[in-house]
N, C-alpha and C positions, 0 to 999 in steps of 0.2 A: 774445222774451227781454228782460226788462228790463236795464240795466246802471246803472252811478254808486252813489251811496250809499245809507245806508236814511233816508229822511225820517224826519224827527220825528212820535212815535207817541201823542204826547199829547190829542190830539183822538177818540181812538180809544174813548175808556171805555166800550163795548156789544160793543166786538170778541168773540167767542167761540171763533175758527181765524184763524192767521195761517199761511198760505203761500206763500212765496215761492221753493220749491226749485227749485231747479236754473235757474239764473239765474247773471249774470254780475255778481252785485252782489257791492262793495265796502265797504272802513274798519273802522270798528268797530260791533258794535252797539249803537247807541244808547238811553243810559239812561234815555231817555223810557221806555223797557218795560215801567217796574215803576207808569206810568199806565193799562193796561190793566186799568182796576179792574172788567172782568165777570171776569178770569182772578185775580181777588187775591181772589173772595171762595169761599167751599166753595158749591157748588152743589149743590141740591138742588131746584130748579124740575121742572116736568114741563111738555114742551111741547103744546099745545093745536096744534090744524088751523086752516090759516085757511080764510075762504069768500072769494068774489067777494062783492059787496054786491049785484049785479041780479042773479044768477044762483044756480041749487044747486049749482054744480060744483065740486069741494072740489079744493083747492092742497096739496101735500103736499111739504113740504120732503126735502131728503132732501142729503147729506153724503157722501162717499166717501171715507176717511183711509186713506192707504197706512204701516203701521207694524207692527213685528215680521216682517217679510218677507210678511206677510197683508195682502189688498186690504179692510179693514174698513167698511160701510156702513153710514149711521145714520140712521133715520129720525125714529121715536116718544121715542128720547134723545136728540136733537138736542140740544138745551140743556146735557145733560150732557155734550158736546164741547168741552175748553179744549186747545187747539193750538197750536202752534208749531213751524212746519219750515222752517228755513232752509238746509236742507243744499243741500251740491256749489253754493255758490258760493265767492267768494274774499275772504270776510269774515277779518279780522284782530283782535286785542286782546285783550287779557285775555276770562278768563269771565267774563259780566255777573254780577255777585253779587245785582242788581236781580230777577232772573229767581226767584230763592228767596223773593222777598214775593209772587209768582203761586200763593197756596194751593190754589188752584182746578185750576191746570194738570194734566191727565193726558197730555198726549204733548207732549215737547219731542225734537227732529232738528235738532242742529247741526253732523251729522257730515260729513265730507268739506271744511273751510275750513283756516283760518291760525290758527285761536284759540288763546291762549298762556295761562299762567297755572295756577296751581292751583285746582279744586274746591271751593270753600266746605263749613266745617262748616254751614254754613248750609242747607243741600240735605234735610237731613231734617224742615225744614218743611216740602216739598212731598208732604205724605202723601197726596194724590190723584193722583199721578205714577202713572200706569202701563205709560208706556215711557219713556227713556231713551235717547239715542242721541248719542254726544259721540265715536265712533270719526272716526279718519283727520283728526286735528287736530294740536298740538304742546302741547298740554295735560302738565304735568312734576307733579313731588314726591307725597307718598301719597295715596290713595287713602282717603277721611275714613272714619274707622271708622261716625261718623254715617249713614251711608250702607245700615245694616243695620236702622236703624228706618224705612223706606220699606217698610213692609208691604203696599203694594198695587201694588209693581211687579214686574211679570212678565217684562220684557224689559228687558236692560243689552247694550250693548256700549260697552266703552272700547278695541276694540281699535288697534293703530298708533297710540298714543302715546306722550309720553317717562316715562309713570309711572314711579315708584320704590320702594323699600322692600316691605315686606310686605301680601300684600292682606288687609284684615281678612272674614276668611270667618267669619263670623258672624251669626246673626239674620237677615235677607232675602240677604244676600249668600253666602249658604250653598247658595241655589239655583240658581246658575249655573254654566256651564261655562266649562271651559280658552278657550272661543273669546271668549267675553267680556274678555278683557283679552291674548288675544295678540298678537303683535306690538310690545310693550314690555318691550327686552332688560330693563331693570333691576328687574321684578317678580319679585317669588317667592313661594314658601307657596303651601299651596293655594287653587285646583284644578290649578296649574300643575308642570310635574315637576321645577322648578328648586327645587332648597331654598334658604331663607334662611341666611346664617350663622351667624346665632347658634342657629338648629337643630340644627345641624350640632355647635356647642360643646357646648348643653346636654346631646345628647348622647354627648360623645367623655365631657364631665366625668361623666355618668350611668356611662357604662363604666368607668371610671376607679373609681371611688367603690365598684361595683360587683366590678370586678377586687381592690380591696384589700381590701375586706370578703370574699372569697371565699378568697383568700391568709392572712389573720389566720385564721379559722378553719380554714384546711389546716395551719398551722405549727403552731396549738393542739393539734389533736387527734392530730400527731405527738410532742408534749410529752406529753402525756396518755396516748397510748399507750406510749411507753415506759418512763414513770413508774410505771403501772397492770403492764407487764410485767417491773417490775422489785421495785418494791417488794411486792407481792401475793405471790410465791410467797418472800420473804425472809420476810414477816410470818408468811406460812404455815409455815413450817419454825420458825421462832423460836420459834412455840408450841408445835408438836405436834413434841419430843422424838425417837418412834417413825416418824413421817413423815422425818422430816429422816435416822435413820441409813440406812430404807428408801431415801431419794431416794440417797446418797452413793455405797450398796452398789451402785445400782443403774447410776448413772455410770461405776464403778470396772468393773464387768463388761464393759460398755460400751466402755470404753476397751483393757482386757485383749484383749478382742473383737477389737478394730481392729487392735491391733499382733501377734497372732495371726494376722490374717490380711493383713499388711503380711511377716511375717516368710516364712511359706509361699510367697507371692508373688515373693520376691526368691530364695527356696530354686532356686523350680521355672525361674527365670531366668538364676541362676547356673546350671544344670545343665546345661541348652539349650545355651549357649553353650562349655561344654566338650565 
């Protein structure tokens, strides 16, 4: 187990994997990093076999990268391996922002340290990333919407850190789950089942908006109907003469009717009682 700081990485420029996990190392990580100019350029090499020189017996490289919870093995793309895994030690400081001029990089693991700081929008230059692993850190503020033009990463976890505000689910970031960013009370939006606030507003104000346009047209068409049940059969009588004496006659019987048999009524009540 190695322990103390991480040496200066400047001498390094052929590196292609850097490992150092799970180690006892310390500080910060140092900004010589963004010297690792195999990992700064896009790679597109193909690796060749080496031979012995006195012999025919062929040497075959070969790589084993533990990432996305798979034991990954590389042989014949070896070359196309740009690495970086410094997790589960006790590294400190900001997020290197140096780390986002490694174009080349496809696995970076700096989860499990002390590292503080926000995310750079800067991180969706590393469009050959195809894992991502920055959980169990103290990493704070949003989460860079940038972060959804990474169209060739497959594997995120930000979880247990102190992120905030809304996660932008969108474009690459649309592919992950709730477990990706749990463990950071102050997230919300999806895929998580905590809503944001102002969700919440837009739509209490949608209801609202809602509710009163649905009100205006109930009170309308109370207006309307009773206008329509009043005025209509007045118009109608007003013309038609012979309707109107018909309608009056037909009331007055009507009413004759009722007190007819209110009169009976009180007759046969009176009686009873005597």
């Amino acid at each position: 187990m190695f322990s103390g700081r991480l040496p200066s990485l400047s001498n390094l420029s052929s590196l292609h994997v850097l490992d150092l996990a799970q180690n006892n190392l310390m500080g910060e990580i140092p900004v010589t990093l963004v010297e690792l100019k195999a990992m700064a350029q896009d790679h597109n090499m193909s690796i060749s076999s080496l031979y012995h020189n006195r012999s025919s017996s062929q040497y075959e490289e070969k790589l084993i990268v533990i990432t996305k919870g798979l034991i990954l093995e590389y042989k014949r793309t070896l070359s196309l391996v740009m690495s970086i895994d410094l997790s589960d030690n006790n590294l400190s400081g900001e997020f290197p922002e140096g780390i986002t001029k490694l174009f080349g990089l496809v696995f970076l693991n700096l989860s499990m340290n002390h590292i503080i700081g926000r995310i750079p929008e800067s991180i969706s230059k590393l469009r050959q990333l195809s894992s991502l692993d920055l959980s169990s850190n103290k990493l704070f503020g949003s989460i860079p919407s940038s972060m959804s033009l990474l169209s060739s990463l497959g594997y995120l976890n930000l979880s247990n850190n102190n992120f905030s505000d809304k996660i932008p689910f969108i474009g690459q970031m649309s592919t992950f789950t709730e477990s990706a960013f749990a463990g950071n009370p102050n997230l919300c939006g999806v895929p998580l089942v905590i809503k944001c606030q102002d969700e919440g507003t837009d739509k209490s104000v949608e209801d609202k908006i809602d509710s009163g346009f649905v009100d205006q047209w109930f009170y309308l068409s109370i207006g309307l109907g009773f206008a329509v049940g009043i005025l209509v059969p007045y118009f109608v009588l007003a013309t038609r003469r012979s309707w109107c004496d018909a309608y009056f006659d037909f009331v007055d019987k009507i009413v004759k009717w009722l007190l007819f048999r209110k009169r009976v009524t009180y007759a046969r009540n009176h009686a009873q009682r005597k």
